[in-house]
C-alpha positions as CSV (number, residue, x, y, z in Angstrom):
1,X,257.9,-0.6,255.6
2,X,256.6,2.2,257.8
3,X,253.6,0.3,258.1
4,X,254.9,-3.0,259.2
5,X,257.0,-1.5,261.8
6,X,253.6,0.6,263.2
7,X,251.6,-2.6,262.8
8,X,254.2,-4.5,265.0
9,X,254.3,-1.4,267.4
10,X,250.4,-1.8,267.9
11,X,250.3,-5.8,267.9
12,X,253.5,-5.6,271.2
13,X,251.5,-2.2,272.7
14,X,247.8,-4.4,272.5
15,X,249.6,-7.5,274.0
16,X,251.0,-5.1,276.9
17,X,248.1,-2.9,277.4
18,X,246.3,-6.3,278.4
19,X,249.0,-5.9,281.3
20,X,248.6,-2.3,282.4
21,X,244.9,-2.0,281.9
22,X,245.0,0.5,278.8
23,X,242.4,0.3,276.3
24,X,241.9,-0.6,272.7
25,X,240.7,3.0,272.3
26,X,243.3,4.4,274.2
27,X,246.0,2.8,271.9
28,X,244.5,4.2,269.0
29,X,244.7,7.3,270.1
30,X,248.1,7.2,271.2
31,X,249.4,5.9,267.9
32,X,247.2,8.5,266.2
33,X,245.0,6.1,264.3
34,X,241.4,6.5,266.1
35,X,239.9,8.5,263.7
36,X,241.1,6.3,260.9
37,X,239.7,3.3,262.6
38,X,236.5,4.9,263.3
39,X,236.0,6.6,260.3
40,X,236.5,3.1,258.5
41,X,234.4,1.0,260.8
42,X,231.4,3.7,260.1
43,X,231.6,3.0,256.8
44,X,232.1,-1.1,257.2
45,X,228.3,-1.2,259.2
46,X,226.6,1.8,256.6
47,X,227.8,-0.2,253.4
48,X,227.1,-3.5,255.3
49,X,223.3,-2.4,255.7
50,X,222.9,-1.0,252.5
51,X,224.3,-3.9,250.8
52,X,221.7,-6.1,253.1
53,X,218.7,-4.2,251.9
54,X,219.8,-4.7,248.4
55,X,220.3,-8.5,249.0
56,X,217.3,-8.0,251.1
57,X,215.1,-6.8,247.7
58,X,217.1,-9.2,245.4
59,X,218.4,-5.9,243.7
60,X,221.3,-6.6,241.8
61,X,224.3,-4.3,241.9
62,X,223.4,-2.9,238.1
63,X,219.7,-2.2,238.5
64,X,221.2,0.0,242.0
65,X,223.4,1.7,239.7
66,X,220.6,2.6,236.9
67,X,218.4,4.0,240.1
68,X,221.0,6.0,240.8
69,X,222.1,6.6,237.6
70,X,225.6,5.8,237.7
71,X,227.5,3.4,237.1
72,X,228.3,-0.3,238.3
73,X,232.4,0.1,239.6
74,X,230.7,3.3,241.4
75,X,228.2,1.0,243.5
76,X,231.2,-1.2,244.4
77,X,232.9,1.9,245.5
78,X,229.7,2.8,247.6
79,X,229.5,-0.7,249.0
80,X,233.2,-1.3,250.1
81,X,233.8,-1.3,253.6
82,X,237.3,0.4,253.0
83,X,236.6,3.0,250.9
84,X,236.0,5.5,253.6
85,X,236.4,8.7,250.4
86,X,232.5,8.0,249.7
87,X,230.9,11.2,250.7
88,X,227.7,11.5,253.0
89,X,225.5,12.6,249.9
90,X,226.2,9.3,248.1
91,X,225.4,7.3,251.0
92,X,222.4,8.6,251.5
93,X,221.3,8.6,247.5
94,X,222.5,4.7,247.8
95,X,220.5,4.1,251.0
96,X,217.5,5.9,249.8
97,X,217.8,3.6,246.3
98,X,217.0,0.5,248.8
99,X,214.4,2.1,250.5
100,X,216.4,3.2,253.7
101,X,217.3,6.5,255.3
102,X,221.1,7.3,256.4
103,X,221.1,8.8,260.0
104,X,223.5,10.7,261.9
105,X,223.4,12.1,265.2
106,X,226.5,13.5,267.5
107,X,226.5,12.2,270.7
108,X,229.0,13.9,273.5
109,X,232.0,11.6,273.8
């Protein structure tokens, strides 16, 4: 229920920031949810290229899993978008499986 009422709270503050000239990223912040969303859209675009190379090599999700060896329900853990408790290690093993390399860089914000 708490959700609904702080999904209805963004949807009327979005609609009014249009208004008053607030940003998308300013909302987020405000409602506390920037990191969430961040942290969750990172992971949408990594899994989304890994699972493109794999397409890419016609690799199917089981012969992924036996080059990493694990199993298949972990590479659908490793390829969903909003799983966002995959750690860095495992995204780079899964990227390196399809012949990519994970990188990260900070940037000043």
């Amino acid at each position: 229920m708490a959700k609904a009422n702080r999904k209805q709270e963004a949807e009327n503050r979005i609609a009014d920031a249009s208004s008053v000239g607030g940003t998308l990223e300013d909302l987020l912040v405000e409602l506390g949810e920037r990191d969430e969303v961040y942290g969750e859209a990172l992971k949408r675009v990594i899994s989304w290229g890994i699972d493109t190379a794999r397409k890419e090599q016609s690799l199917s999700k089981s012969a992924m899993a036996a080059r990493l060896g694990t199993s298949r329900t972990q590479i659908e853990r490793i390829l969903d978008p909003a799983n966002i408790g995959v750690s860095l290690d495992t995204l780079e093993k899964a990227a390196r499986s399809v012949g990519k390399r994970l990188k990260i860089e900070l940037i000043d914000i």
